[in-house]
C-alpha positions in Angstrom: 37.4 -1.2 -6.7 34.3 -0.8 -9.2 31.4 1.3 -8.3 28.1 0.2 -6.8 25.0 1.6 -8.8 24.0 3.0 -5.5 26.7 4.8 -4.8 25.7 6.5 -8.2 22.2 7.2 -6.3 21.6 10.1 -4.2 20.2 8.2 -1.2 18.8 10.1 1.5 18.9 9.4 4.9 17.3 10.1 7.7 18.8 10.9 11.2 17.0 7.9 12.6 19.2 5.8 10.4 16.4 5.1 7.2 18.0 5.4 4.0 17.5 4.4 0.5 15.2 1.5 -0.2 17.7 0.0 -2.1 20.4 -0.1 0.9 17.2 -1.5 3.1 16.8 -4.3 0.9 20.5 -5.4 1.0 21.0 -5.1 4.5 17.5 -5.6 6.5 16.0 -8.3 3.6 19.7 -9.4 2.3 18.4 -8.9 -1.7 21.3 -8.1 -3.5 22.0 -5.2 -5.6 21.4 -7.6 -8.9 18.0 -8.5 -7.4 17.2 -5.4 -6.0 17.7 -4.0 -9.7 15.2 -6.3 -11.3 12.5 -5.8 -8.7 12.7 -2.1 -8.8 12.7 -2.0 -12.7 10.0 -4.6 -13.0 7.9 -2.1 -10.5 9.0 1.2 -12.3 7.9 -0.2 -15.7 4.8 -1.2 -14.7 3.9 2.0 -13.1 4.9 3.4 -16.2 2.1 1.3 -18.3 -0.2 2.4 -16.0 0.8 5.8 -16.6 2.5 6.5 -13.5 5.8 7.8 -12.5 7.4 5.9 -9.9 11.3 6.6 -8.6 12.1 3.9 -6.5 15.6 4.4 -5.6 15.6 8.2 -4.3 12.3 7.3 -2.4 12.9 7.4 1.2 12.8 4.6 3.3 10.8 5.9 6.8 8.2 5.2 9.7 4.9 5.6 7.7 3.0 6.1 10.8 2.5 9.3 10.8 1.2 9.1 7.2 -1.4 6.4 8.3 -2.6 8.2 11.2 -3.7 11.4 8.7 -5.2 8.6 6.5 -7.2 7.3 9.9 -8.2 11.0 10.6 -9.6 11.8 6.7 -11.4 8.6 7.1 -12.7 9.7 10.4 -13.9 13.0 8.7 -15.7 11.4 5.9 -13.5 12.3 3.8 -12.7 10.4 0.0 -10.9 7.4 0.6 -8.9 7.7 -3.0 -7.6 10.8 -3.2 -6.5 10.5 0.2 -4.4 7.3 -0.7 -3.3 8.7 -4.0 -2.0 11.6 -2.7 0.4 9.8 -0.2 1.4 7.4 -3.1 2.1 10.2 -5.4 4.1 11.8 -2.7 6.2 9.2 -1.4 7.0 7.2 -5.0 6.8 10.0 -7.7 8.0 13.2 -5.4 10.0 11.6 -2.9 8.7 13.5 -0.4 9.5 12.7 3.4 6.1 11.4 4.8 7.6 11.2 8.2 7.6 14.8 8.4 4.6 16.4 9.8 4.8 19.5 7.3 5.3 17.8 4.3 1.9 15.6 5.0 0.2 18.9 6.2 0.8 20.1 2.2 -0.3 17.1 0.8 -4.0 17.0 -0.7 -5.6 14.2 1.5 -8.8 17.0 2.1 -8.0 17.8 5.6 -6.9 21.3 6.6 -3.2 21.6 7.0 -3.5 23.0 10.7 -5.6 19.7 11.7 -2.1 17.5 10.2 -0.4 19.4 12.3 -2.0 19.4 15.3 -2.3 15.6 15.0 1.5 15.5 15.0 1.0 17.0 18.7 -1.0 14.7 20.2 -1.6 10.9 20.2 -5.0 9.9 17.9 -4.8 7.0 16.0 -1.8 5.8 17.6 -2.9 3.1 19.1 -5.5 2.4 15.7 -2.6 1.7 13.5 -0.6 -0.2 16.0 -3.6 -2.2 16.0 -4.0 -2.6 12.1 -0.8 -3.7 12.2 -1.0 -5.9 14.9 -3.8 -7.6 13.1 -1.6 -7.7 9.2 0.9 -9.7 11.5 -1.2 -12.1 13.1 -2.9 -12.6 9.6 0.5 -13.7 8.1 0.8 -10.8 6.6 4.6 -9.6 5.9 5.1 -7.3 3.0 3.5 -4.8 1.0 1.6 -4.8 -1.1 -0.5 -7.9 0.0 -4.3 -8.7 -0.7 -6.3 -10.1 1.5 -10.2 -11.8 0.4 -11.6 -13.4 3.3 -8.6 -15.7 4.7 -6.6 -15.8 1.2 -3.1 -13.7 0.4 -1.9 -12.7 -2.5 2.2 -11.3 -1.7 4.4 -9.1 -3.6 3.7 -6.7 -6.9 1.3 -8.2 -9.1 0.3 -7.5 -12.5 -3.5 -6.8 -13.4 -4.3 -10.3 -14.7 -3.2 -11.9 -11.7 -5.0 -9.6 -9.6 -8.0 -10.1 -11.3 -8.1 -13.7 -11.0 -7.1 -13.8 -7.5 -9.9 -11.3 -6.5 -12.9 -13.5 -8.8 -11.4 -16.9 -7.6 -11.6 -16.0 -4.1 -14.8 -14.4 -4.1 -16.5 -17.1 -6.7 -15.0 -20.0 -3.6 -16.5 -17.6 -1.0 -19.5 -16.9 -2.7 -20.5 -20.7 -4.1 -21.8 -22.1 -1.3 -23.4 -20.1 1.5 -25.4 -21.6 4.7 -29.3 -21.2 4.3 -31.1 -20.6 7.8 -31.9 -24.0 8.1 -27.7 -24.8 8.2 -27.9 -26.4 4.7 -25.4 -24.9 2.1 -27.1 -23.5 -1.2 -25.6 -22.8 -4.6 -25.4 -18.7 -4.4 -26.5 -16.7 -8.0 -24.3 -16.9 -10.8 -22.9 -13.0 -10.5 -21.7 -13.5 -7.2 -17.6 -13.6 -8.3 -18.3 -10.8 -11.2 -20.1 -8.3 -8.0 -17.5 -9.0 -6.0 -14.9 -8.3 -8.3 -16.4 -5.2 -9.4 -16.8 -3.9 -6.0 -13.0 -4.8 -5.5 -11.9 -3.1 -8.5 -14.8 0.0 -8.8 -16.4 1.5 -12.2 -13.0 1.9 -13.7 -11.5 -1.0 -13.3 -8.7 0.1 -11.3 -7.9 0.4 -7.6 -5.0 2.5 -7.0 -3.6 2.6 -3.6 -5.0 -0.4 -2.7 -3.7 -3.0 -1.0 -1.8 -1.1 1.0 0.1 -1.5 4.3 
């Protein structure tokens, strides 16, 4: 009998029956462990050229409720969007760090106090607001992560800079080329329409990361 690569993985698994991404994929999407391989090493490498370390296989596979609800609650504080975001990103793909737990995301730098983490894992805010923004992905056509969404175009799956790029300025230049005037006829908008758009998208540096997200 020859070995699986996963059995050479230390997958961890949860007592609610989430394991290792890679044993999600083969039973719940039915990739196999040949296409499973490619897709994590084609996401590993380019985190890598973006300078970022990414473990895909010893990540856990889990609820990420609980992480969205202390992402609802920084936002509800006024709190940085980005570090927020990077911080759960960091923790769940380069630390492998349990984000279902409500200590772990208490330790995490999102800019909340780590007694307001935990006594959100007490009570019930933002329940309902992420069932809702999931609700809403779903009825969108929305169906795997990471997906971006312009207006009432998607762009599905792990996408390299380019192509993100020129989905964001062709969406925005088709949005942004004819507009209704107050009388209800269309006019031509300015020329820098697409390139605002896409610099709003992307920020000074060029680079959104953490975004899309789920």
């Amino acid at each position: 009998m020859t070995s699986s690569p996963l059995d050479e993985v230390h997958c961890k698994h949860r007592p609610d029956g989430g394991g290792c991404p890679g044993e999600v994929a083969a039973v719940e999407w039915g990739i196999s462990e040949a296409e499973w391989g490619r897709r994590r090493d084609r996401i590993e490498q380019a985190g890598r050229a973006d300078g970022l370390t990414i473990r895909m296989d010893t990540s856990w596979a889990l609820d990420s409720r609980p992480a969205h609800r202390v992402l609802k609650l920084a936002a509800a504080r006024g709190l940085a969007e980005t570090p927020a975001w990077e911080a759960m990103f960091a923790a769940h793909l380069r630390d492998n760090l349990d984000l279902a737990e409500w200590n772990v995301l208490a330790d995490l730098k999102t800019g909340l106090e780590r007694d307001e983490v935990l006594a959100l894992g007490e009570n019930e805010d933002y329940v309902t607001e992420v069932l809702a923004d999931h609700e809403e992905g779903q009825s969108r056509g929305i169906h795997s992560v990471p997906t971006v969404v312009h207006g009432d175009r998607l762009l599905a799956g792990a996408r390299s800079v380019a192509e993100l790029t020129e989905f964001v300025r062709s969406a925005a230049k088709a949005k942004s080329t004819e507009r209704p005037s107050r009388g209800g006829r269309r006019t031509r908008s300015r020329q820098g329409g697409a390139e605002d758009e896409l610099n709003r998208w992307t920020g000074s540096s060029g680079r959104r990361y953490g975004s899309p997200r789920p």
